[in-house]
Legacy VTK file of the C-alpha trace (Angstrom):
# vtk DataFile Version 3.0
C-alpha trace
ASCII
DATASET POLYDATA
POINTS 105 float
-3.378 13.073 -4.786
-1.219 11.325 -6.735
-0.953 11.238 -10.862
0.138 8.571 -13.352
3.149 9.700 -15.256
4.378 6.726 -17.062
3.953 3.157 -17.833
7.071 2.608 -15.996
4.640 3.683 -12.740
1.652 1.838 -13.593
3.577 -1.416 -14.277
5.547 -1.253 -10.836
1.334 -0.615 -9.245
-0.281 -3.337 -11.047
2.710 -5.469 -9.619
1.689 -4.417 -6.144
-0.802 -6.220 -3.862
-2.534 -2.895 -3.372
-5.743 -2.328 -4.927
-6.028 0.573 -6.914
-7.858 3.351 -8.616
-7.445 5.094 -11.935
-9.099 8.468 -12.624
-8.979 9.015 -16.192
-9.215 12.525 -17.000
-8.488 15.639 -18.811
-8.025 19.424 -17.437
-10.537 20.703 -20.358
-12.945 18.050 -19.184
-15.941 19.986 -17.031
-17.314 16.794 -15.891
-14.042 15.621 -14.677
-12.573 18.991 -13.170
-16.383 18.493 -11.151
-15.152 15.140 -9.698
-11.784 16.130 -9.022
-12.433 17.467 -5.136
-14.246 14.237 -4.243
-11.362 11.905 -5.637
-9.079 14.035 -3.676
-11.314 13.734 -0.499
-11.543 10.290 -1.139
-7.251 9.378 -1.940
-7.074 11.168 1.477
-9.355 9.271 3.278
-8.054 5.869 1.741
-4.454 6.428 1.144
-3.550 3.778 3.499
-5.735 1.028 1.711
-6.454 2.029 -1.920
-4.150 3.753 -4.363
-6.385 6.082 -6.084
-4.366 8.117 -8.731
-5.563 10.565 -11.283
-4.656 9.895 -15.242
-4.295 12.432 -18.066
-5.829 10.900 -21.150
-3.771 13.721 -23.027
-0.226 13.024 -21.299
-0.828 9.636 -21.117
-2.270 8.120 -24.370
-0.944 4.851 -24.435
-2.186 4.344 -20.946
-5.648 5.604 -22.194
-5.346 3.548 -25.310
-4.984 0.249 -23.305
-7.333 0.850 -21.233
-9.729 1.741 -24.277
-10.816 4.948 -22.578
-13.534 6.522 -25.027
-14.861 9.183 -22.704
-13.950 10.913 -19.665
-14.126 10.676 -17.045
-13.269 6.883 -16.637
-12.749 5.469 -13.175
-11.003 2.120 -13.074
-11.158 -0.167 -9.485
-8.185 -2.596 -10.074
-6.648 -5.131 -7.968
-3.878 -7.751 -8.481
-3.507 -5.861 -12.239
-7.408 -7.352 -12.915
-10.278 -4.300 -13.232
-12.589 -5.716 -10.730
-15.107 -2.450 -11.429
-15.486 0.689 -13.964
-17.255 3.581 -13.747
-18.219 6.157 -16.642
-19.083 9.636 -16.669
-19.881 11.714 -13.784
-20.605 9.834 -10.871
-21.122 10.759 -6.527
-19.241 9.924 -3.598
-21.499 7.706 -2.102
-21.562 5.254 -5.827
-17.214 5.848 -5.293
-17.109 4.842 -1.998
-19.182 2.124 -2.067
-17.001 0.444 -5.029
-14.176 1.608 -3.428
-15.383 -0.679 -0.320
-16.253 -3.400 -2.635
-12.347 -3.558 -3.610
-11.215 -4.088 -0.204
-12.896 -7.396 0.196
LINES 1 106
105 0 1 2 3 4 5 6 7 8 9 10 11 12 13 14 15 16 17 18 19 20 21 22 23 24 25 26 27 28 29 30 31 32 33 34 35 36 37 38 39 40 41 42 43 44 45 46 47 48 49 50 51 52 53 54 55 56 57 58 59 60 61 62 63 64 65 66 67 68 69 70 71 72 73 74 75 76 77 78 79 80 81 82 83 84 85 86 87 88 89 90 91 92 93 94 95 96 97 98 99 100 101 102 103 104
């Protein structure tokens, strides 16, 4: 799985016609470190569709700051640079997949 390292990165995505996904996240964040194997499971299973790409709120501030992040963790569904969908807090595979569906329409 893939992670956002600059704004450089996310600029060149959002300029894609790829939809994507942002997993906003920190590595003292329980709730997030308990998501973490199904995001991987799912960038695996979508990789050829959907960019789904993990975000450190504490390497990336600016990126967290635009986004207005306020808790973790936040999953953005993007496409075409718009947020079609968000997700907060802890969440399951089945709610994930089924937006993640929703964004290839």
């Amino acid at each position: 799985m893939k992670s956002l390292k600059s704004n450089k990165q996310f600029n060149a995505l959002a300029k894609s016609d790829k939809p994507f996904v942002l997993d906003f996240y920190a590595d003292w964040c329980g709730p997030c470190q308990t998501l973490l194997p199904t995001v991987k499971k799912l960038a695996a299973e979508y990789k050829d569709s959907v960019e789904i790409l993990k975000v450190n709120i504490d390497e990336q501030r600016e990126l967290a700051s635009h986004f207005q992040v306020r808790s973790i963790p936040t999953i953005f569904f993007m496409k075409n640079n718009e947020i079609l969908d968000k997700i907060n807090g802890l969440t399951t595979e089945h709610t994930l997949k089924k937006k993640i569906e929703k964004l290839l329409k």
